[in-house]
C-alpha positions as CSV (number, residue, x, y, z in Angstrom):
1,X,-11.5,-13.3,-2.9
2,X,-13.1,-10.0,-3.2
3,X,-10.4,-7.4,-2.1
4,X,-10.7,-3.4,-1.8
5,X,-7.5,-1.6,-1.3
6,X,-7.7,1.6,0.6
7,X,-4.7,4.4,-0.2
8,X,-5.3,8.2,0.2
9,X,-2.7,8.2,-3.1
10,X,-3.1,5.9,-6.3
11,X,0.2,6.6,-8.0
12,X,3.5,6.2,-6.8
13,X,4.7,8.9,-4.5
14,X,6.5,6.7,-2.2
15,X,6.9,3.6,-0.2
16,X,3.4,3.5,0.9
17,X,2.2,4.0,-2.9
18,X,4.5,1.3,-3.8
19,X,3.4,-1.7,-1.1
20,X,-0.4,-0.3,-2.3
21,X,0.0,-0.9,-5.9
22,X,1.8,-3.5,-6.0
23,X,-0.3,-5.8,-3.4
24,X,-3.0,-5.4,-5.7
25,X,-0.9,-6.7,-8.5
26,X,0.0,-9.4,-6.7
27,X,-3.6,-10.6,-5.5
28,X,-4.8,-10.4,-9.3
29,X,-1.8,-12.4,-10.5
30,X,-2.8,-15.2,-8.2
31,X,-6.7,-14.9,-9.4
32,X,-8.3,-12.5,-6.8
33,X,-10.8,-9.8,-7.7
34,X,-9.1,-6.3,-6.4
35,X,-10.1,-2.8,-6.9
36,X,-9.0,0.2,-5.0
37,X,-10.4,3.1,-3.2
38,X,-8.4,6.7,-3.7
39,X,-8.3,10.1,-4.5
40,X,-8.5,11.4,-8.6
41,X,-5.3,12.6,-9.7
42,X,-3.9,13.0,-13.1
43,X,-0.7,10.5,-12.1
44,X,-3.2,7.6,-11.3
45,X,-2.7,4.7,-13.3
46,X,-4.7,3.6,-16.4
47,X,-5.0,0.3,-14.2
48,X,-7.5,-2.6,-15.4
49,X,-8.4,-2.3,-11.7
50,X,-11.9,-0.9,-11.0
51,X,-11.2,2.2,-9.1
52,X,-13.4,4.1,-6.9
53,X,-12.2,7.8,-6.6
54,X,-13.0,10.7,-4.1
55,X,-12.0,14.3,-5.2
56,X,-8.6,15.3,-4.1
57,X,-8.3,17.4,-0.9
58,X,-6.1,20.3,-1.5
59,X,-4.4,19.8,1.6
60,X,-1.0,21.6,1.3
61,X,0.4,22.6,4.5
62,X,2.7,24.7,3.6
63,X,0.3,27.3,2.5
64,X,-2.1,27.0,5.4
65,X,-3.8,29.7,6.3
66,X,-6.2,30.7,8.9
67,X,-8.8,31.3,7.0
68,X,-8.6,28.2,4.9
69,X,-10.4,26.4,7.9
70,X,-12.6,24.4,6.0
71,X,-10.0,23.1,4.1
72,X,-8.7,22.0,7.9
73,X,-12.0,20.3,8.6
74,X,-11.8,18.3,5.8
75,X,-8.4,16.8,7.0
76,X,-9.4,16.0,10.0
77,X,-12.9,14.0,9.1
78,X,-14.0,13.6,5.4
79,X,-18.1,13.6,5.1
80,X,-17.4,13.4,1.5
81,X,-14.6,10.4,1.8
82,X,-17.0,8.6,4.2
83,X,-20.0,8.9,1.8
84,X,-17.6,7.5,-1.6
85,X,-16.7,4.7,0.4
86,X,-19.7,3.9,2.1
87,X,-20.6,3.3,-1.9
88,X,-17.6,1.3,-3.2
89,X,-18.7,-0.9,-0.1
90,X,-21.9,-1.3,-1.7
91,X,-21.1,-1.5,-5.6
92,X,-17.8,-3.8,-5.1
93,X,-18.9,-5.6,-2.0
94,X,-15.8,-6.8,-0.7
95,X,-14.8,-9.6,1.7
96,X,-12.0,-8.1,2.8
97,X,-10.9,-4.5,3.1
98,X,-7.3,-3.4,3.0
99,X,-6.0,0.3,4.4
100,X,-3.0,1.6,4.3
101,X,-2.3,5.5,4.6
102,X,-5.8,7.4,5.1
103,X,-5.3,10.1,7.0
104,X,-5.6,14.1,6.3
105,X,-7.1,13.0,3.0
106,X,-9.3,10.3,3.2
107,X,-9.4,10.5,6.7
108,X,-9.5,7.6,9.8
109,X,-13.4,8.8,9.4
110,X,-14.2,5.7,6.9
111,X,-13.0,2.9,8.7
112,X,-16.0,2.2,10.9
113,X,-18.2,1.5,8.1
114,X,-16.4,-1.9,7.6
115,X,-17.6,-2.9,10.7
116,X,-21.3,-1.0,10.2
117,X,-21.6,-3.3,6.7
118,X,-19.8,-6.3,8.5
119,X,-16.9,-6.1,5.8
120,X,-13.5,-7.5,7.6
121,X,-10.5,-4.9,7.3
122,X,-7.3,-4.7,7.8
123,X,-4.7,-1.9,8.3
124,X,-0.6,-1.9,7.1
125,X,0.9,0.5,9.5
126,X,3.3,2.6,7.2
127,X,4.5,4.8,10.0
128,X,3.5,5.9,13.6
129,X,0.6,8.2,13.2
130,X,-1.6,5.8,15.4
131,X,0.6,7.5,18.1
132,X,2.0,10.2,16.9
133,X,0.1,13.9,15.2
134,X,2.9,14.5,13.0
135,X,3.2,10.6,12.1
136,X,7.3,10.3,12.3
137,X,8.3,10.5,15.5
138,X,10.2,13.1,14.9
139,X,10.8,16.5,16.7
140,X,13.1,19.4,15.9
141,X,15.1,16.7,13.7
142,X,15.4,14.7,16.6
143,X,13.7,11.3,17.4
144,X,10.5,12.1,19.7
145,X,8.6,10.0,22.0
146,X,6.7,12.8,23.9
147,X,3.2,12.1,22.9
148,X,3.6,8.4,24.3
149,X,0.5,7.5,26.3
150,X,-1.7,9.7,24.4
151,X,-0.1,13.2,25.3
152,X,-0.8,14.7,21.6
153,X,-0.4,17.9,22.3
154,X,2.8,17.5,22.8
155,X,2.7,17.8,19.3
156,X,1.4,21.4,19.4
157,X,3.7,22.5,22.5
158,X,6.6,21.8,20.5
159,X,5.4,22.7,16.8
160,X,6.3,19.3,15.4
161,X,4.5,19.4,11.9
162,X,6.7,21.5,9.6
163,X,7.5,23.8,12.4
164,X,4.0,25.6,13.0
165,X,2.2,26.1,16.0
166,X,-1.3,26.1,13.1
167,X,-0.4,23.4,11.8
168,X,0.1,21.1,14.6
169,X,-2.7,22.0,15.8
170,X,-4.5,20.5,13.0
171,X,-3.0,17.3,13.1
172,X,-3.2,17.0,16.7
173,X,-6.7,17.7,16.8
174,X,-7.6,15.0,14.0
175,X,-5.3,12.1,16.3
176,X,-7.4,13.4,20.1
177,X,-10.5,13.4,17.9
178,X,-10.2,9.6,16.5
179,X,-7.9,8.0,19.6
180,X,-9.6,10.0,22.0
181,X,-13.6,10.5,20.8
182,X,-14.4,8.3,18.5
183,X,-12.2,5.2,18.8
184,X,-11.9,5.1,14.8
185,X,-9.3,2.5,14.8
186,X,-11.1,-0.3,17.2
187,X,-13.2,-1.0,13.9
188,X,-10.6,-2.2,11.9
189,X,-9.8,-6.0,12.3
190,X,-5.9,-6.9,12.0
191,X,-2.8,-4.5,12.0
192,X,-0.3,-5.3,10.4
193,X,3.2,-4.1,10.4
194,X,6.5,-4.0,7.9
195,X,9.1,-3.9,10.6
196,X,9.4,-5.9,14.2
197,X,10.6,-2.1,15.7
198,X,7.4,-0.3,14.8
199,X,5.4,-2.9,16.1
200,X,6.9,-2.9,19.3
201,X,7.3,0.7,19.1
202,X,3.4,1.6,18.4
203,X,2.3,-0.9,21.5
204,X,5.1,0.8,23.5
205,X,3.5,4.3,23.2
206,X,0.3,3.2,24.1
207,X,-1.5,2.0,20.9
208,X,-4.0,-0.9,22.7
209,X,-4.5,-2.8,19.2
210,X,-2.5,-6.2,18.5
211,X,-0.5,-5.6,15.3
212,X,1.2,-8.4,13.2
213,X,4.4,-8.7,11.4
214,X,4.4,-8.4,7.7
215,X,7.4,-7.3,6.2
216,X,7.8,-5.4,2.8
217,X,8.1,-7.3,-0.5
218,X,10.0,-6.5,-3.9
219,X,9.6,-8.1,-7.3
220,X,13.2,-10.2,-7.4
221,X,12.5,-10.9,-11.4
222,X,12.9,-7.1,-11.7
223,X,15.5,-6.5,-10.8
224,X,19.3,-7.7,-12.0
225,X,21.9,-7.9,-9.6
226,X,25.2,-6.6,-11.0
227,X,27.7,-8.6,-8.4
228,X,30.9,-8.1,-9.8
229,X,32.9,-5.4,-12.2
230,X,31.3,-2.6,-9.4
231,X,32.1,1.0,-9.5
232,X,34.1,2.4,-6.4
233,X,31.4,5.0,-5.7
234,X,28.6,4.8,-3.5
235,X,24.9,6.1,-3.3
236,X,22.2,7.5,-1.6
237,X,19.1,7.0,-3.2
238,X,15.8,8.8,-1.7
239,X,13.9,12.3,-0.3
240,X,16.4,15.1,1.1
241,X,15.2,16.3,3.5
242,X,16.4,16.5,7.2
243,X,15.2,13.5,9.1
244,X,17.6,11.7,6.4
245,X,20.8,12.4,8.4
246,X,22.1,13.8,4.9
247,X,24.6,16.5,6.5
248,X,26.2,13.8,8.6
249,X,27.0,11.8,5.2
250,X,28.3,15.0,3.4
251,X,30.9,15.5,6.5
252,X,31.4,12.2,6.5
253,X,32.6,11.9,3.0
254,X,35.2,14.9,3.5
255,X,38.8,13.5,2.4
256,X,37.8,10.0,1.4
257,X,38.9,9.0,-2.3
258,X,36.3,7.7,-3.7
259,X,32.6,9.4,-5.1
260,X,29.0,9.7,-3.5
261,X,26.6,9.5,-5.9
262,X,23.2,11.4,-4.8
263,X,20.0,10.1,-6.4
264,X,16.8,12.5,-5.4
265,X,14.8,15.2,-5.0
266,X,13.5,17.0,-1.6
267,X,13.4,20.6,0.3
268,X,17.0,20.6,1.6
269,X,18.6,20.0,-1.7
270,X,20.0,23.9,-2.2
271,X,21.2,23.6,1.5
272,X,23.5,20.6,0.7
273,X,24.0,21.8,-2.2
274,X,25.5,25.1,-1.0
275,X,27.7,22.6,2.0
276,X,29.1,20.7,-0.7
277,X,30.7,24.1,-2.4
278,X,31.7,25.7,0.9
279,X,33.1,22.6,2.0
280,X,34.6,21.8,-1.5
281,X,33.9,18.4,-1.4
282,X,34.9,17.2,-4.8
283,X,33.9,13.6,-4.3
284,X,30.3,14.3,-4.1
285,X,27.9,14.7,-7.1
286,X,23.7,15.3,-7.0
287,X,21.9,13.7,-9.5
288,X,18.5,15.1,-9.0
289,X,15.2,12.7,-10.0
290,X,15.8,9.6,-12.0
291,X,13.4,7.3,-13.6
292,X,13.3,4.7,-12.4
293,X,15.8,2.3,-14.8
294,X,18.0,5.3,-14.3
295,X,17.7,5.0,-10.5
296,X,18.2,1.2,-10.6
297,X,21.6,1.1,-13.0
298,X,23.1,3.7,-10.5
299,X,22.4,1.3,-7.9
300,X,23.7,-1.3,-9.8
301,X,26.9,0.0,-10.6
302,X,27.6,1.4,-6.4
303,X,29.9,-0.4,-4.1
304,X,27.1,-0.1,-1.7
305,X,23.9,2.3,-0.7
306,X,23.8,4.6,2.5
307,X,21.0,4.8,4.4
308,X,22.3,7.9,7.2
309,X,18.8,7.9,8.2
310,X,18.2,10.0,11.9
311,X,14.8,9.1,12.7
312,X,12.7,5.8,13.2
313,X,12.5,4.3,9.6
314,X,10.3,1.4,9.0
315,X,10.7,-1.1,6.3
316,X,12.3,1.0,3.9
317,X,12.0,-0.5,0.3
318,X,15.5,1.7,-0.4
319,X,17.0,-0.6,1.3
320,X,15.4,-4.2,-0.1
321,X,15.7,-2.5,-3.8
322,X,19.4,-2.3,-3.1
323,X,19.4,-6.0,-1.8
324,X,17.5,-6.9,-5.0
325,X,20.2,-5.3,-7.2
326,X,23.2,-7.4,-5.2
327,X,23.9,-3.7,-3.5
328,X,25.1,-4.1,0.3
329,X,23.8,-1.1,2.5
330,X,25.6,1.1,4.7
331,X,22.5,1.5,7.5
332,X,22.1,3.8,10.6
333,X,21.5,1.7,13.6
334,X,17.9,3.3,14.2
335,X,14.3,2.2,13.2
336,X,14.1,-0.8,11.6
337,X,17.1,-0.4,9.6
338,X,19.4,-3.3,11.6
339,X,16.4,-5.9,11.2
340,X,17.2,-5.9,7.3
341,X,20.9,-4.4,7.6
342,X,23.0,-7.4,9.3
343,X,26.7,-6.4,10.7
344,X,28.9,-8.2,8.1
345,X,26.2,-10.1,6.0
346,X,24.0,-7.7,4.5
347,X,26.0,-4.9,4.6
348,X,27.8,-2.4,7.7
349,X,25.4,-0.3,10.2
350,X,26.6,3.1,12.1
351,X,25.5,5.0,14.7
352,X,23.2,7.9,13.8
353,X,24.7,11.3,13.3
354,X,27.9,9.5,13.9
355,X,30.1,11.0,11.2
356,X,33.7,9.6,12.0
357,X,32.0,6.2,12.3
358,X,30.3,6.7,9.1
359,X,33.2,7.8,7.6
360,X,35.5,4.6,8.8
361,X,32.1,2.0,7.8
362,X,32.6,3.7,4.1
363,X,36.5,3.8,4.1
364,X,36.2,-0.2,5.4
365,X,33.6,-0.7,2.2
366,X,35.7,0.3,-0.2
367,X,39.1,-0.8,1.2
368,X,37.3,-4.4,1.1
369,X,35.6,-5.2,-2.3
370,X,35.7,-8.8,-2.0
371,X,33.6,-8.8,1.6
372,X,31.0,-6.3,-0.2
373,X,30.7,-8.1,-3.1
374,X,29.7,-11.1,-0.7
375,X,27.6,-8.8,1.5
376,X,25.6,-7.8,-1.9
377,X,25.2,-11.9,-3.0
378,X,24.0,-12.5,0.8
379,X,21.7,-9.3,0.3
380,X,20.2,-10.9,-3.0
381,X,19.8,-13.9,-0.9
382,X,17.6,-12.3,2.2
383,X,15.4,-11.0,-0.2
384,X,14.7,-14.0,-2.3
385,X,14.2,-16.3,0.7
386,X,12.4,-13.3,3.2
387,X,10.9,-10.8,1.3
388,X,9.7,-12.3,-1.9
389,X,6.4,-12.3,-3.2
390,X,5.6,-15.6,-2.2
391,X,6.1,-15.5,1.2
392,X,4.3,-12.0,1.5
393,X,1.3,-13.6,-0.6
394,X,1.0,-16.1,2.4
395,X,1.9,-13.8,5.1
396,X,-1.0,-11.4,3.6
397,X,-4.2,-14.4,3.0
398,X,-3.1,-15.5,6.3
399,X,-4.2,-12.0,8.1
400,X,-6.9,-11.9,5.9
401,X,-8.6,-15.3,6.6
402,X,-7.9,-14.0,10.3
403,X,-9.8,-11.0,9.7
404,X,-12.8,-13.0,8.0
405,X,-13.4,-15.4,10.9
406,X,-12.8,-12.7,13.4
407,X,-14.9,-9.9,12.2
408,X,-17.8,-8.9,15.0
409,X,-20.5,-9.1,12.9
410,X,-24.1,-7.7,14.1
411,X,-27.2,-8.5,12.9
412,X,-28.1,-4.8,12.1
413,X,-24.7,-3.3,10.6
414,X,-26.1,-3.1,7.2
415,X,-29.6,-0.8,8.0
416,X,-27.3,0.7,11.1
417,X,-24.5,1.9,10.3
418,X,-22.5,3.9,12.9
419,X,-21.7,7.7,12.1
């Protein structure tokens, strides 16, 4: 089979990137033909894969300007994205099309040629822009349903994209112009979804497509579980940045005796930074960026991960790397996070923004080695049996042979194709 991933990013920026790259790896080690579909950047990989590249789009929000309205066009439909894929569709000639995350780069503008060429797609669903502008559900650092039903400028009203009346207007205008106008996303044949929450949460809000479950896969074989001889610390591994719930683990940590270990890089790093001194919390340390064997011993070596999260994560790959590495997770009780976190199997969950409960789910972690230690076996064992390559593999050719024998094909989509 003939497959042409679809990404607005080719290297690894995040969990997107990561499911992206690593799909493809995964149909050529079982003998398909993959190539991919992306922007040029210097971190793309020197990949065997062919690669069909569109310029990048400078989009950088936090430098928008009024005057930089072209810029603004671009992101919210790509002539030039639509014309580079129109010919990938041509050169590679796929028989199935894969898109994951195309918007304010690529654009939702190149997904009716699939069906103009009578190429099959299908979509993985990474978060909730399909019903939301600002694509996290997430308002004033606060969970947000407002837009349900199609009330996008909601989005605008309450400057939910970095804060700015500009640019929420933006992204606003790209979700009324291809929900609204042109129906962009009818063209694409199967949705798929990571996580059992955002599938219910997207038709819940109004999105009138069927989506699928798929969860997230890791690589089991790379990763070495380190079961027993743990430290006593603990970790947080990821962005920080507000939505993460990060000041409600800081104040959470306040008298415990043991360390937390944070892993990452993000915008509110000086602020916790500067809570931590004020606060004089001696039993907290910031790593900054590490490579990734780096990221992975630290992991190895915790009593458990937190995940504080205070918004509506998906399938977060934090939290099956930790289950890879025999890491149990301490999980907010939001999002998908319980569907992978399991009260007293997998690891301990919380309520968000809780931080006395936080603080007594840590205190219990570490006052009970033995039942972590089993948590993090149990962990090792949910991802070999439900998130291993194998059963993704399946999972995946089954939506695609779905998509094949369902795709509305017209007798004139190759010398018509719709603009």
């Amino acid at each position: 089979m003939r497959v042409l991933g679809v990404n607005k990013f080719a290297y690894r920026r995040g969990g997107a990137e990561a499911v992206f790259l690593e799909t493809g790896s995964m149909l050529r080690e079982r003998g398909h033909e993959w190539a991919y579909f992306s922007m040029r950047h210097p971190d793309n990989p020197g990949d065997p894969a062919p690669a069909y590249l569109v310029s990048e789009v400078e989009y950088n929000p936090d430098k928008f300007r009024w005057n930089q309205v072209w810029t603004a066009l671009q992101t919210v439909y790509s002539w030039k994205a639509r014309r580079a894929f129109r010919r990938a569709l041509l050169d590679f000639r796929p028989d199935v099309v894969h898109f994951h995350n195309v918007y304010h780069h690529l654009t939702p503008s190149i997904l009716s040629l699939c069906h103009a060429y009578g190429v099959p797609s299908v979509m993985t669903l990474h978060d909730y822009k399909v019903v939301c502008p600002s694509y996290m559900l997430l308002s004033g650092g606060r969970p947000c349903e407002r837009c349900a039903g199609g009330a996008y400028y909601q989005c605008m009203l309450q400057r939910c994209h970095k804060d700015s009346w500009a640019k929420s207007a933006v992204v606003c205008a790209e979700t009324y112009l291809h929900r609204r106008l042109l129906h962009s996303y009818r063209w694409v044949d199967r949705y798929l979804s990571p996580s059992r929450f955002l599938q219910k949460k997207v038709a819940e809000m109004g999105f009138p497509y069927p989506v699928a479950y798929a969860p997230n896969f890791v690589l089991p074989e790379w990763f070495q579980p380190q079961v027993q001889d743990r430290s006593e610390s603990v970790c947080y591994a990821g962005r920080l940045s507000r939505e993460k719930g990060l000041t409600t683990l800081l104040n959470a940590m306040k008298g415990l005796p043991f360390q937390l270990r944070v892993v990452g890089d993000g915008p509110l790093r000086n602020v916790l930074e500067e809570h931590v001194r004020r606060e004089r919390l001696t039993n907290v340390t910031f790593l900054g960026y590490q490579a990734k064997e780096r990221l992975r011993k630290e992991i190895g070596r915790s009593l458990a991960v937190v995940l504080p999260s205070e918004f509506y994560e998906n399938n977060p790959r934090s939290v099956l790397e930790a289950f890879a590495l025999g890491a149990p997770v301490v999980g907010a009780r939001i999002g998908g996070i319980p569907e992978l976190v399991r009260d007293g199997e997998t690891g301990v969950t919380f309520e968000p923004g809780n931080a006395a409960e936080l603080r007594d789910r840590l205190s219990w972690m570490h006052g009970h080695r033995p039942e972590a230690q089993q948590m993090g076996r149990q962990a090792r064992w949910m991802v070999e049996h439900y998130h291993s390559v194998e059963h993704s593999y399946a999972r995946i050719m089954e939506v695609y042979q779905q998509a094949i024998e369902g795709c509305r094909r017209s007798a004139n989509a190759a010398s018509t194709p719709i603009y």
